[in-house]
VOPAGU-2260 file (C-alpha; in pm, 1 decimal, decimal comma):
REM VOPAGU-2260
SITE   aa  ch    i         X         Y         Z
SITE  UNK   A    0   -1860,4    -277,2   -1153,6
SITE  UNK   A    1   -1722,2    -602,7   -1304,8
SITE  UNK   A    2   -1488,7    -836,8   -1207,0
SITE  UNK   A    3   -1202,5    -687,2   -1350,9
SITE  UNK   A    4   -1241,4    -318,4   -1214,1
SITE  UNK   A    5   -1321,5    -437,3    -885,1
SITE  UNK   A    6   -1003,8    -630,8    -925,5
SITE  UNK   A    7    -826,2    -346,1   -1026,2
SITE  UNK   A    8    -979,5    -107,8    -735,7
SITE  UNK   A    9    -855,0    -381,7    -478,9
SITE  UNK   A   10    -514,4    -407,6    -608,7
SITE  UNK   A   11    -498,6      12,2    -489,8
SITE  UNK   A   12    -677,2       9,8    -207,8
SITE  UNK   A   13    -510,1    -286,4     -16,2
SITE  UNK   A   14    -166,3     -73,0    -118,5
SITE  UNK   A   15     -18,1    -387,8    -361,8
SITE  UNK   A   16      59,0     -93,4    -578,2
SITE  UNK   A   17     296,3     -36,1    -296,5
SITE  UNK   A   18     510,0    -337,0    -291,8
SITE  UNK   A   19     417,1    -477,7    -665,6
SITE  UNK   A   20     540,7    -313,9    -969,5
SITE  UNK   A   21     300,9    -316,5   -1312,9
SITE  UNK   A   22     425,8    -144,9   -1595,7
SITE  UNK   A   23     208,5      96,7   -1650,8
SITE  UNK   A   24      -6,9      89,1   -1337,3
SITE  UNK   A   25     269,4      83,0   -1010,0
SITE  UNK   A   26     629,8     106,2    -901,4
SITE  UNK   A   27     672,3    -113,8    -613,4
SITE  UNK   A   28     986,7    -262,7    -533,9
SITE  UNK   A   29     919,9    -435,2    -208,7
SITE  UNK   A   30     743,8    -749,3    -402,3
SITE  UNK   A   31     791,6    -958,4    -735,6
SITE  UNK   A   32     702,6    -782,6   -1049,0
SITE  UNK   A   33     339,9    -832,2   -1198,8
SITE  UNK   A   34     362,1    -706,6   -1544,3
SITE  UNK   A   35     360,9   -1040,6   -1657,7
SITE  UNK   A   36     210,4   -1290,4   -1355,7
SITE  UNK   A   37     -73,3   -1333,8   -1579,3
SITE  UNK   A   38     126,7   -1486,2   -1875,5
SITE  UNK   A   39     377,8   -1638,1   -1575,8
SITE  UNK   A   40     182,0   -1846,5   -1400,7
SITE  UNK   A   41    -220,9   -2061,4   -1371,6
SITE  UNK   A   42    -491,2   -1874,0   -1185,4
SITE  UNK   A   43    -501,9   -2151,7    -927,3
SITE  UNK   A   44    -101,3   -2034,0    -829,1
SITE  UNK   A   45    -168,9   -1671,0    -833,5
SITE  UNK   A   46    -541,7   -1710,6    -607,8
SITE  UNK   A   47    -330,1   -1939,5    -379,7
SITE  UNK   A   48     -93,8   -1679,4    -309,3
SITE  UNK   A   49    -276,8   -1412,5    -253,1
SITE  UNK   A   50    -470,4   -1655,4     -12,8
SITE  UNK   A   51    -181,0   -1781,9     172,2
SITE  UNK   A   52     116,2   -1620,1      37,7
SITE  UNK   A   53     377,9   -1843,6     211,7
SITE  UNK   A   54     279,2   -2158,8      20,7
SITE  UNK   A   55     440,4   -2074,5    -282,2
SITE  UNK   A   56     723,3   -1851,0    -128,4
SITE  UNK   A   57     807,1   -1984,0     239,6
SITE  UNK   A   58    1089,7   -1675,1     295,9
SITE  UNK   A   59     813,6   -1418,7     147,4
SITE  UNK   A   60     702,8   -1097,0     377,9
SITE  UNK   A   61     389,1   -1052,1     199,2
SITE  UNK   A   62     118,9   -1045,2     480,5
SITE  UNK   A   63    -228,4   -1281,6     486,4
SITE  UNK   A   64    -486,5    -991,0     401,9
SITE  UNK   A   65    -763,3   -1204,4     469,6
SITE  UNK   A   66    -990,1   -1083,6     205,8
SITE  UNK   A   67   -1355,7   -1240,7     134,2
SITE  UNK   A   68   -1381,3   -1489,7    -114,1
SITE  UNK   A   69   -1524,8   -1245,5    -360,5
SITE  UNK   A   70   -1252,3   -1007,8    -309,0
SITE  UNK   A   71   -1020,1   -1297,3    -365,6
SITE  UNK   A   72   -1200,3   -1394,8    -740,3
SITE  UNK   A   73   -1168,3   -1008,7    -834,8
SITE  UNK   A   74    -828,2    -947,0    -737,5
SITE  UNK   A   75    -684,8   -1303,9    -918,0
SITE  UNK   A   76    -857,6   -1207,2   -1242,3
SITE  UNK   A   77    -689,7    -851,0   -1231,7
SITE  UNK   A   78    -362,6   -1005,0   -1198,1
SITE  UNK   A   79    -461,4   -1312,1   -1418,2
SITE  UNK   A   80    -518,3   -1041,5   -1680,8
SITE  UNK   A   81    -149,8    -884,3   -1643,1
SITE  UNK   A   82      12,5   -1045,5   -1980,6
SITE  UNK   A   83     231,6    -734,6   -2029,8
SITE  UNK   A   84      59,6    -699,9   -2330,0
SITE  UNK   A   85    -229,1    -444,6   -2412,5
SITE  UNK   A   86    -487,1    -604,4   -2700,0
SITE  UNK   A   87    -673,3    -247,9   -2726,9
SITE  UNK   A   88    -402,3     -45,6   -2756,9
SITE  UNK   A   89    -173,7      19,1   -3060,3
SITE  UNK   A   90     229,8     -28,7   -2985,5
SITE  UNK   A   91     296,9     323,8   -3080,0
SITE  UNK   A   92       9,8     414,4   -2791,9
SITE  UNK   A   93     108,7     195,8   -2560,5
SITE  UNK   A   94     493,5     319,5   -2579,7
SITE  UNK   A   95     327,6     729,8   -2547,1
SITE  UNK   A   96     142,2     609,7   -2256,4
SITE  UNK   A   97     436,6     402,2   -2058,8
SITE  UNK   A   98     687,7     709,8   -2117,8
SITE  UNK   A   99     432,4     952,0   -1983,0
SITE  UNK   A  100     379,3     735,6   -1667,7
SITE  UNK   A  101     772,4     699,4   -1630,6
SITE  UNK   A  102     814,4    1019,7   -1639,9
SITE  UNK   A  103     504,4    1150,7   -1374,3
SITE  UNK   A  104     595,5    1314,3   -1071,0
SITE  UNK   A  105     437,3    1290,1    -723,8
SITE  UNK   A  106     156,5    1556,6    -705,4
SITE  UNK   A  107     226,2    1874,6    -480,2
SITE  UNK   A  108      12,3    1905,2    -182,0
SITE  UNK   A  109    -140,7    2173,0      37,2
SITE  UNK   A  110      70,2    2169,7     382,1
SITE  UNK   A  111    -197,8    2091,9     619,0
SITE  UNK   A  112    -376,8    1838,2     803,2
SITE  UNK   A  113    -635,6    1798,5     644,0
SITE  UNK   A  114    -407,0    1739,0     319,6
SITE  UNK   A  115    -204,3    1472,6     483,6
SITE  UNK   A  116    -525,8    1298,3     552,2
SITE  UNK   A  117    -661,6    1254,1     211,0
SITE  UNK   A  118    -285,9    1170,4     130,6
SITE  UNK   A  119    -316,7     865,5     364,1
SITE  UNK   A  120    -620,1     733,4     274,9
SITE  UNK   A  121    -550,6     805,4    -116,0
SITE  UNK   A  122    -207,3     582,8     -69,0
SITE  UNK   A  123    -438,2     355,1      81,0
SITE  UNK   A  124    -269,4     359,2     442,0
SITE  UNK   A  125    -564,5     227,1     624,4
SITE  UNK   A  126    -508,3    -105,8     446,2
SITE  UNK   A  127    -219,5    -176,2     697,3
SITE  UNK   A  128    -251,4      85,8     961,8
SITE  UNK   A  129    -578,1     145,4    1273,9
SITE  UNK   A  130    -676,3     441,7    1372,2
SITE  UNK   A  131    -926,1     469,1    1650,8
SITE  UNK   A  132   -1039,5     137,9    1588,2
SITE  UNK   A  133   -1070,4     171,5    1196,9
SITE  UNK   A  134    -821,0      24,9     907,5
SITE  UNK   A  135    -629,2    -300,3     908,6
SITE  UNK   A  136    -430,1    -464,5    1157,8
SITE  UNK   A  137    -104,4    -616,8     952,4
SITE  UNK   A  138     138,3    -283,6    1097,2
SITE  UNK   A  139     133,8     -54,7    1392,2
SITE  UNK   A  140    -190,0     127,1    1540,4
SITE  UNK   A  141    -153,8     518,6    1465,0
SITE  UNK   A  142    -421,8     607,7    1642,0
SITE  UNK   A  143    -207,7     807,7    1903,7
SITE  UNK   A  144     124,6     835,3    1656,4
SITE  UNK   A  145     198,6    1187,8    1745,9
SITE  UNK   A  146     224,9    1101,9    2118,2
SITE  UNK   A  147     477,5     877,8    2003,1
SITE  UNK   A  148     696,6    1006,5    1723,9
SITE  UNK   A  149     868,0    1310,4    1622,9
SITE  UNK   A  150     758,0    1432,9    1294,5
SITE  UNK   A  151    1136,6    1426,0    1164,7
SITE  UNK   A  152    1126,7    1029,4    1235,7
SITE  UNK   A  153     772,0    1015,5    1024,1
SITE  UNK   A  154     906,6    1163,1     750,4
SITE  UNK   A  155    1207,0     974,4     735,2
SITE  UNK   A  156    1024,1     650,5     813,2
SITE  UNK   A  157     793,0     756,3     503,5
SITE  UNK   A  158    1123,3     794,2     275,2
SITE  UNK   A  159    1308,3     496,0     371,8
SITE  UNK   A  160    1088,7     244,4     636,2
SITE  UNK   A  161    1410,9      49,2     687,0
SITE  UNK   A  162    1629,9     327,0     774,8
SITE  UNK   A  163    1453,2     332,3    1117,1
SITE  UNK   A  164    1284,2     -21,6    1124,1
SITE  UNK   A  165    1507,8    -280,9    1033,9
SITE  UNK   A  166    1323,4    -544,3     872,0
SITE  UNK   A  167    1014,4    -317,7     814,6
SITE  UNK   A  168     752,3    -469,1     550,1
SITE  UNK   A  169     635,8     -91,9     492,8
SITE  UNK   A  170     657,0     -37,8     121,6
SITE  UNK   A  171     839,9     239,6     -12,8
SITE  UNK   A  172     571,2     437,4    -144,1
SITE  UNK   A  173     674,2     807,1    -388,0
SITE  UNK   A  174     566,3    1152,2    -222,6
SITE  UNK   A  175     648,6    1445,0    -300,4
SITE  UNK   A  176     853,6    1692,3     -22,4
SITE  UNK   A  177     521,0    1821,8      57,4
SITE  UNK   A  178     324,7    1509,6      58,0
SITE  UNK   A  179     592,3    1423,6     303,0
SITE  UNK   A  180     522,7    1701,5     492,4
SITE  UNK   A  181     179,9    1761,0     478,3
SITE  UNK   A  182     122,8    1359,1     587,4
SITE  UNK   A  183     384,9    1433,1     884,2
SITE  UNK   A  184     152,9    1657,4     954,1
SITE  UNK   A  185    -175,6    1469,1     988,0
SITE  UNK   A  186      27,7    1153,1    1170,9
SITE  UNK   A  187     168,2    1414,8    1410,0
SITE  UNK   A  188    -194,0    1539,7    1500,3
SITE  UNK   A  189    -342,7    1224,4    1619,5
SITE  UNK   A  190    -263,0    1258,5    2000,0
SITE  UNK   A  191    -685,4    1253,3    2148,6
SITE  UNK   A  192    -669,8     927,8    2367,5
SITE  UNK   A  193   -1018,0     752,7    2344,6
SITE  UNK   A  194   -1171,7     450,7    2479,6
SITE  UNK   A  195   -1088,0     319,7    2149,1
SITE  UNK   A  196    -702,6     344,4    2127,0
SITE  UNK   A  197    -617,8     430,0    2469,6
SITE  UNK   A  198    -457,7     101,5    2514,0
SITE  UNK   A  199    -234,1     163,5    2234,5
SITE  UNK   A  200     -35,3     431,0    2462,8
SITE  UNK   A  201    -108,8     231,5    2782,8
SITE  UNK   A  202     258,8     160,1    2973,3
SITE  UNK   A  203     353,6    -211,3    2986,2
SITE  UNK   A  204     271,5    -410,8    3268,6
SITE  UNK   A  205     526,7    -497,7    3495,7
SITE  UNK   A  206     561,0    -866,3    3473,4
């Protein structure tokens, strides 16, 4: 795999896509636009921020991700290459392809578990969320989420994170009704307490 597409791979599964927009690639509105960081600003500003991203935005909610150095090369050469222009493509191509990604839908999905668990790990969930031990730490464990949530409140938290988390950093990612439902679904059947995330659902201690 070369730089680029490893760059590229990152970008989806850390869930920038999320938060980011690219024309063309994602629809994030949580972040600054990317279409054009590559034409916008020197590699040495964009690697910095993804390193640190409070030393070129103090007020910024983007979270350290703490990738490896390698992941760090790959992912600033992705967005080094975002010029908002396309060298391989005609314009006449490039406008076909831009109004058929405007115009795509969120895909329909089987209401079931097991559904609603490719569903998280395909919107790249894990890259913020544990679950019995696994995934990243930057929002809450899940790993006992339907001990602790109502599926109504997961579905609404999926639609609009801020309507029940004020101040929430969750993205605002595009499902369908039944990608809703189907990863209400999966969130609301992780109850098993384990050695693992037991001490996610253990009671405060009295101080």
């Amino acid at each position: 795999m070369t730089v680029l597409r490893r760059g590229a791979a990152l970008f989806h599964a850390s869930a920038c896509y999320g938060c980011h927009r690219i024309e063309g690639v994602s629809n994030g509105k949580l972040g600054p636009e990317l279409t054009r960081v590559g034409a916008k600003w020197p590699i040495e500003y964009i690697r910095e921020s993804i390193v640190f991203p409070k030393a070129n935005s103090p007020l910024t909610i983007m979270p350290a991700f703490g990738l490896g150095n390698e992941d760090v090369t790959a992912l600033t050469v992705y967005l080094k290459s975002q010029t908002g222009e396309n060298l391989v493509r005609g314009p006449v191509t490039q406008y076909d392809s831009l109004k058929e990604w405007k115009a795509r839908k969120p895909a329909d999905v089987p209401l079931t578990v097991a559904a609603g668990e490719k569903l998280f790990r395909d919107m790249a969930c894990n890259a913020c969320h544990t679950i019995n031990g696994a995934g990243g730490k930057i929002g809450p464990d899940l790993s006992v989420y339907g001990l602790q949530r109502a599926k109504e409140y997961m579905i609404q938290h999926h639609i609009n994170p801020r309507s029940v988390v004020g101040g929430s950093i969750m993205p605002d990612f595009d499902y369908s009704v039944s990608g809703l439902e189907a990863i209400a679904l999966y969130l609301s059947s992780l109850k098993s307490l384990t050695a693992d995330n037991a001490v996610v659902y253990a009671p405060a201690k009295q101080q």
